[in-house]
C-alpha positions as CSV (number, residue, x, y, z in Angstrom):
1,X,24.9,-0.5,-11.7
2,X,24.6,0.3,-15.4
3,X,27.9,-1.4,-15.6
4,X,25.9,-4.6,-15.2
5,X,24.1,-4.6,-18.8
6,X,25.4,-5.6,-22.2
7,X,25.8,-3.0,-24.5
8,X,22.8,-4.4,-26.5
9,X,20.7,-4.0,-23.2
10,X,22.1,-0.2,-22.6
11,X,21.2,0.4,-26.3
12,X,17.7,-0.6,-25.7
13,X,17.4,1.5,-22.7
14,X,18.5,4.5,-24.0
15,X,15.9,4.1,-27.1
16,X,13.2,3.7,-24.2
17,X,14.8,6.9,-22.3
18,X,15.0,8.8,-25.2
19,X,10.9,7.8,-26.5
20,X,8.7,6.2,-24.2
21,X,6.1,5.3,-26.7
22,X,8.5,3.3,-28.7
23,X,7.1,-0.2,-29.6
24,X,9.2,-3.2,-29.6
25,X,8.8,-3.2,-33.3
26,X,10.5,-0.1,-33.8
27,X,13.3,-1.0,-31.4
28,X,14.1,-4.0,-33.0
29,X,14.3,-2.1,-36.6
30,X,16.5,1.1,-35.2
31,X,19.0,-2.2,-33.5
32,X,18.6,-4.4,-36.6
33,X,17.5,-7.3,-35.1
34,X,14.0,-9.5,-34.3
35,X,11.1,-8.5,-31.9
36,X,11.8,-11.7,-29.7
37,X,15.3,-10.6,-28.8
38,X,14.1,-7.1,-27.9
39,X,11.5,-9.4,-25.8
40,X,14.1,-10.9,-24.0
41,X,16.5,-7.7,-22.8
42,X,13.2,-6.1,-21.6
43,X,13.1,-8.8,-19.4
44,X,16.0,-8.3,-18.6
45,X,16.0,-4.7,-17.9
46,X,13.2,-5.5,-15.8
47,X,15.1,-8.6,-13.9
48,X,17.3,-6.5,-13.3
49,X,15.3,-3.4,-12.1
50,X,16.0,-1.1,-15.1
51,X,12.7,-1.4,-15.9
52,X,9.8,-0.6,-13.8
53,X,7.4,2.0,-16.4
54,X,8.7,3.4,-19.5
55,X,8.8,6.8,-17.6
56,X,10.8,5.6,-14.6
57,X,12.9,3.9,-17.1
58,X,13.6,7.2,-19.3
59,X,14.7,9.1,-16.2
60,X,16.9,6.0,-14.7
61,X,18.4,6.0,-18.3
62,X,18.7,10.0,-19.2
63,X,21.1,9.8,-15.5
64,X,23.7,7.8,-17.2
């Protein structure tokens, strides 16, 4: 299933996974990009039912 995802998309999981208070500020500086693309893989995530909570999300995440 984690096959499905871009490697951008695994990359914001994983920084969700590894800190579940991370804003999307701070994702989009640690990936280099802007806060509207780390808008839209959320989305994603969540389209695609990677993303649920940020809790659920760390613990989907940490089994990959």
């Amino acid at each position: 299933m984690i096959k499905t995802l871009t490697k951008r998309r695994k990359e914001v999981l994983k920084l969700i996974a590894n800190n579940t208070t991370i804003t999307y500020t701070e994702i989009a500086e640690a990936l280099g990009i802007n806060e509207s693309p780390v808008d839209k893989h959320i989305n994603a995530l969540k389209t695609k039912g990677f993303y649920t909570s940020r809790r659920d999300t760390g613990l989907l995440a940490n089994q990959y």
